[in-house]
Phi, psi and omega in degrees: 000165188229118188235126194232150163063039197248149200239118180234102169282150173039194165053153196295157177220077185298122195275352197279141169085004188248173170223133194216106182232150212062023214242157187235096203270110228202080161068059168252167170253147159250146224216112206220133158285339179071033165286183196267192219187080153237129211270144146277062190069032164273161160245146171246151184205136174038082201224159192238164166223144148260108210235134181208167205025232204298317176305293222282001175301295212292348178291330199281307179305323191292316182317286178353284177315314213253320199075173189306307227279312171314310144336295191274313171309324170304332185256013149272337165302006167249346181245024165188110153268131153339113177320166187286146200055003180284176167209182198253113148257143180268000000 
């Protein structure tokens, strides 16, 4: 579905299979699956995530493997990456 220029308070918001452009996400859960998605010239403001089916397996699984302290280094190797060829130890 396609939602344009919608203001969504509170309450779940499931991102997978939608398009959303201009839209404004205001003390929401985003409720993400890992499907595709696309967000346009949105804003979020005070928002929570939900991870559900295969994303939230395999995220539960990397806990496992890894643990928190682990965890967080794997999602900084995706938000402040490394020059090419560095790795992440674990």
């Amino acid at each position: 579905m396609e939602y344009v220029n919608q203001t969504f308070e509170a309450g779940t918001i499931v991102l997978d299979n939608n398009v959303f452009r201009e839209c404004t996400f205001r003390g929401a859960v985003l409720q993400y699956g890992g499907g595709p998605v696309d967000m346009v010239d949105c804003r979020i403001e005070r928002f929570s995530c939900q991870f559900d089916g295969d994303l939230a397996r395999g995220l539960f699984t990397l806990y496992q493997l890894f643990g928190t302290e682990g965890m967080l280094k794997i999602i900084r190797g995706f938000t402040d990456p490394q020059p090419a060829g560095g790795e992440i130890e674990l």
